[in-house]
DRENROFI-803843 format. One record per residue (C-alpha): residue in three letters; chain; x, y, z; residue number from 1. Coordinates in pm, 1 decimal, always signed. Example, Ala and Ser with C-alpha at 12.3 -4.5 7.8 and 13.67 -1.06 7.14 Angstrom:
! DRENROFI-803843
residu  chaine  c1  c2  c3  num
ALA  A  +1230.0  -450.0  +780.0  1
SER  A  +1367.0  -106.0  +714.0  2
! end
This chain:
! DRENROFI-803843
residu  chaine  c1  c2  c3  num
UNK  A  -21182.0  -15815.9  -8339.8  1
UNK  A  -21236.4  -15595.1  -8623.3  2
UNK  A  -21572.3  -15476.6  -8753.6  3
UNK  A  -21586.1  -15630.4  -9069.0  4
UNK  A  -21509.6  -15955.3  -8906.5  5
UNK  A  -21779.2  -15893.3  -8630.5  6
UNK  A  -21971.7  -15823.1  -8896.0  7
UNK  A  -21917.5  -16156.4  -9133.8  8
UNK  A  -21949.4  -16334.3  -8763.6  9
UNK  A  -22313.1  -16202.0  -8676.1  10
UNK  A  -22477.1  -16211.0  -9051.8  11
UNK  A  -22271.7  -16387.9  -9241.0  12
UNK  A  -22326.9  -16749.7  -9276.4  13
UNK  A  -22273.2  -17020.8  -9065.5  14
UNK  A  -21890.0  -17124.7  -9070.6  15
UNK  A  -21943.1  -17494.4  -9086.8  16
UNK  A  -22120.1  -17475.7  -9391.1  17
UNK  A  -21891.5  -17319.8  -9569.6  18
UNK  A  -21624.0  -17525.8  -9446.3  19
UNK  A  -21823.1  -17812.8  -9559.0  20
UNK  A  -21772.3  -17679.3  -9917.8  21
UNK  A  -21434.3  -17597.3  -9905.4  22
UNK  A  -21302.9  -17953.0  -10061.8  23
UNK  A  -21557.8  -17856.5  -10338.5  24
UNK  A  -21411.1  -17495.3  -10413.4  25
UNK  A  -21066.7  -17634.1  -10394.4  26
UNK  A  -21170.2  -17883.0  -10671.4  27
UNK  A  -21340.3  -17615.4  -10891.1  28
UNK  A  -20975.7  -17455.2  -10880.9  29
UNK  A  -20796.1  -17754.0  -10940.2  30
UNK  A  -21003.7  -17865.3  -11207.7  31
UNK  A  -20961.0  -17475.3  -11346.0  32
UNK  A  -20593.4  -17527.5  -11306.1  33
UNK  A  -20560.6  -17807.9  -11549.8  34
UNK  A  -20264.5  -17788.2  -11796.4  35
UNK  A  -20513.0  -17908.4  -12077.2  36
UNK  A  -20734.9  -17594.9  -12061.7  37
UNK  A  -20430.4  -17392.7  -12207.6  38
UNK  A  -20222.7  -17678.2  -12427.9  39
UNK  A  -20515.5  -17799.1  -12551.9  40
UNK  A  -20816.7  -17598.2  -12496.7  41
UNK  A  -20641.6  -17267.8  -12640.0  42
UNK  A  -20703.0  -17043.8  -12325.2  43
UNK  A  -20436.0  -16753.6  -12246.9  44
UNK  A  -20265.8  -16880.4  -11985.3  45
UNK  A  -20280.7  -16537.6  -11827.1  46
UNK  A  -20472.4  -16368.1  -11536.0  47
UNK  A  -20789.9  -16334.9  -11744.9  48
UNK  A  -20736.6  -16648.4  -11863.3  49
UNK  A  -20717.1  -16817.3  -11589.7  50
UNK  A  -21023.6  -16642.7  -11423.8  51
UNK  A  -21237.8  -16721.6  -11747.1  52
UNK  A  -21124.3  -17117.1  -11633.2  53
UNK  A  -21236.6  -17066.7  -11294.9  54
UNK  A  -21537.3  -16943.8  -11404.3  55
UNK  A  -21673.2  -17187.1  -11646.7  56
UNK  A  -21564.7  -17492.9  -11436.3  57
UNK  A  -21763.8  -17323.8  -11151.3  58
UNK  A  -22093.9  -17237.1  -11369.2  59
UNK  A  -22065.6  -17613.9  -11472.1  60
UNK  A  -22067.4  -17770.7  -11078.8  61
UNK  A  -22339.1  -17446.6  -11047.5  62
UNK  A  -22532.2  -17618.4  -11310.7  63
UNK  A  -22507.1  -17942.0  -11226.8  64
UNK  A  -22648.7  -17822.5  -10846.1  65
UNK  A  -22918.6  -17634.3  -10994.9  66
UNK  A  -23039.8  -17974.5  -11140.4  67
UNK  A  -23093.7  -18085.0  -10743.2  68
UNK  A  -23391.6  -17828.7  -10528.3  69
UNK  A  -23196.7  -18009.6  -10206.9  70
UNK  A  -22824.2  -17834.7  -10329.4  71
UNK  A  -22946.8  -17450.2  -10422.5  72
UNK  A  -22844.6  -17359.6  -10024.1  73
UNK  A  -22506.8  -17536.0  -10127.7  74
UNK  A  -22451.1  -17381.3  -10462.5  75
UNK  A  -22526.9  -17041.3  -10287.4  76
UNK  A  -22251.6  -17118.4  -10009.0  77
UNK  A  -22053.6  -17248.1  -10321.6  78
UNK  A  -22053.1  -16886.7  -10471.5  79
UNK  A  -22014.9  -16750.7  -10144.9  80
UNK  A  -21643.1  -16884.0  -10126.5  81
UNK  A  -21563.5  -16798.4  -10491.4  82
UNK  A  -21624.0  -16427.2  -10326.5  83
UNK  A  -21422.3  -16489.6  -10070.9  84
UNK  A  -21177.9  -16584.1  -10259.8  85
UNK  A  -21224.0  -16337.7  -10563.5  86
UNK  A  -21202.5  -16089.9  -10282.1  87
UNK  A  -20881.2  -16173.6  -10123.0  88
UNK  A  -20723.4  -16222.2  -10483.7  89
UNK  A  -20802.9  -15879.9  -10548.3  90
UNK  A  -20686.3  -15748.1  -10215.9  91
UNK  A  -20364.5  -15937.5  -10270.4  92
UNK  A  -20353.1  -15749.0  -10578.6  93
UNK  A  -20310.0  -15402.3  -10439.9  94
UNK  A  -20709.2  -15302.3  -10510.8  95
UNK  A  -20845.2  -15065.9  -10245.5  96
UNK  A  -21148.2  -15129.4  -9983.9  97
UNK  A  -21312.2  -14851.8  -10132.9  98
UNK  A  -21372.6  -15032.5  -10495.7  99
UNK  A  -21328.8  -15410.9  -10383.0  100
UNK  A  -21724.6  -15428.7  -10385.9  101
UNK  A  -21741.0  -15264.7  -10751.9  102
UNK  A  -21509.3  -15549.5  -10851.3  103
UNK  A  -21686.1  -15815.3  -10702.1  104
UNK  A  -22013.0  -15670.2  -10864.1  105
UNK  A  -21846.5  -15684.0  -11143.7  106
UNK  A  -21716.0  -16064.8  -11128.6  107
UNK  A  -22084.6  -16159.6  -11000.0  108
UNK  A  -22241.8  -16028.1  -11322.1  109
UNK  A  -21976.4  -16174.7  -11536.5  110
UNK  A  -22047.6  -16542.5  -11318.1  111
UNK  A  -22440.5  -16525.4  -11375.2  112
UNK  A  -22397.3  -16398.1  -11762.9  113
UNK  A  -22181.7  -16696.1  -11805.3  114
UNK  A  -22435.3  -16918.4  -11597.6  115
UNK  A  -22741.9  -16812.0  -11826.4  116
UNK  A  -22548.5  -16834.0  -12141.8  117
UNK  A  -22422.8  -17189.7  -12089.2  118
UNK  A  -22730.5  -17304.5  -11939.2  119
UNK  A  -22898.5  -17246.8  -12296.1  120
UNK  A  -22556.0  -17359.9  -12472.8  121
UNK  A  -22550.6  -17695.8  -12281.1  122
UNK  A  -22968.8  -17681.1  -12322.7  123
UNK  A  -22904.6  -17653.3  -12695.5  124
UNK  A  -23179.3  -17419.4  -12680.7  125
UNK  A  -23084.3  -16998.9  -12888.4  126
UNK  A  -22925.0  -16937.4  -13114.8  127
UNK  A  -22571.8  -17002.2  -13024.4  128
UNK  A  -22392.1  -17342.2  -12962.7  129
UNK  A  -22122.8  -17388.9  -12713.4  130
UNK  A  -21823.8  -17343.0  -12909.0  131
UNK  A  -21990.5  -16961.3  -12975.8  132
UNK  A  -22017.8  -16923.7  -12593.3  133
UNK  A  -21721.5  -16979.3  -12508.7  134
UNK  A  -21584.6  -16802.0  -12830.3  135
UNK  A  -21717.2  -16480.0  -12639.5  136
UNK  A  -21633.4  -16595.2  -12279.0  137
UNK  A  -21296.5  -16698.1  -12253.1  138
UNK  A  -20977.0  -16533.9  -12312.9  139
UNK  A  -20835.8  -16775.1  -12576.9  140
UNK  A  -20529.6  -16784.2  -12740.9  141
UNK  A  -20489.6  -16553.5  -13072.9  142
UNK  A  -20599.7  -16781.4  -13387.8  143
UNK  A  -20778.8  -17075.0  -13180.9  144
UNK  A  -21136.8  -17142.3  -13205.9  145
UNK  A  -21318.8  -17249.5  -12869.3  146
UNK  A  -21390.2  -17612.0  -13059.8  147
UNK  A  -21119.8  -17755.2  -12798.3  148
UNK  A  -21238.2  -17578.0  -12491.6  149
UNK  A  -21606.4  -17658.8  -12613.0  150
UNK  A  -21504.9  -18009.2  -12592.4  151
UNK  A  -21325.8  -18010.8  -12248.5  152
UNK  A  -21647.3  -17865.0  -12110.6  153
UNK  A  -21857.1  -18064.8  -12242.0  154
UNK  A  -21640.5  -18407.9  -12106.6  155
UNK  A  -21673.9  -18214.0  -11739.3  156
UNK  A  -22029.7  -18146.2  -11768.1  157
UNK  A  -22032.5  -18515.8  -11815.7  158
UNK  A  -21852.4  -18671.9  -11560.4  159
UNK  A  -22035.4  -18383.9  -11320.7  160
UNK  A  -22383.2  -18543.0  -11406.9  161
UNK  A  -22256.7  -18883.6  -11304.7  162
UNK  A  -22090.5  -18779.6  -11000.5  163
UNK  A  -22354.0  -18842.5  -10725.2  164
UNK  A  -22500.0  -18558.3  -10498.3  165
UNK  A  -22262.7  -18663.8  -10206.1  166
UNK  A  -21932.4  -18712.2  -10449.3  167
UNK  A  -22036.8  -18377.8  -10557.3  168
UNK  A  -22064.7  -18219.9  -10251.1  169
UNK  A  -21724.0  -18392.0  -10100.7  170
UNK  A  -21549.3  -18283.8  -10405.2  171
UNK  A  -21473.5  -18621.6  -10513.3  172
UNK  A  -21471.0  -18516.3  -10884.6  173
UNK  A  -21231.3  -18664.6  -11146.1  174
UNK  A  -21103.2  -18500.7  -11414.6  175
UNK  A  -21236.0  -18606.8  -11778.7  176
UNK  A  -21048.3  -18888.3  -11977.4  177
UNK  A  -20753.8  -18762.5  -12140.6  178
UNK  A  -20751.6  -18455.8  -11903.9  179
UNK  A  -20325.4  -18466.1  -11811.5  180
! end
């Protein structure tokens, strides 16, 4: 066995509860994966694009877990697998062991940035509405305003606060109306 795999054994968490969440990560991607989010919403469908997706769908299930004390461990095993997974994408991509960890640093800061700043969006508390959020956080198209994408995440935050704890949990989340 190798060491960093010892090493995930002994301190990392507890493999079933990841597991448990896996449905729910795979749901954040599909959900990020949406044709709608690039016809209609006016992100690039490109790498960064795409990422700026994953993102904001997962700060929106993040959100909606914060809401419940009972699913912070959950939301924390949550972002635990979008490491994972941000870290095999990026090994997959040719980036050395040395600088993986800068990179994931990197992509935490740029999760809890967008976290904070659509918290307060969503909140309508500052300055800035959601439209100007996501203006600044997503790699849009040249010429389209975030009006669209505003919209789209404002139909998922929706149909995440209905979805019940367990739904949640299970993945069991549909896509908004109108959502091809």
């Amino acid at each position: 066995m190798a060491i960093p795999a010892l090493l995930a054994r002994l301190f990392g968490p507890p493999a079933g509860q990841q597991a448990a969440l896996r449905p729910l990560w795979h749901r954040v991607v599909a959900l990020a994966r949406v044709p709608a989010w690039y016809r209609t919403g006016g992100v690039a469908d490109s790498l960064a694009g795409r990422f700026d997706v994953i993102t904001l769908v997962l700060a929106l299930v993040l959100l909606r877990m914060e809401a419940v004390p009972a699913l912070a461990l959950p939301a924390a095993r949550l972002t635990e697998l979008f490491v994972e997974d941000m870290d095999g994408q990026l090994r997959e991509s040719g980036v050395g062991d040395l600088v993986v960890g800068k990179h994931i640093g990197r992509l935490m800061g740029v999760l809890g940035g967008r976290l904070g700043a659509l918290r307060a969006a969503l909140a309508g508390e500052g300055a800035d509405g959601l439209p100007a959020v996501l203006a600044r956080n997503l790699s849009l198209r040249d010429g389209v305003s975030a009006d669209a994408a505003a919209d789209m995440a404002r139909a998922l935050a929706g149909v995440l606060a209905a979805c019940g704890d367990a739904a949640l949990l299970a993945g069991d989340i549909p896509a908004p109306k109108g959502w091809a």
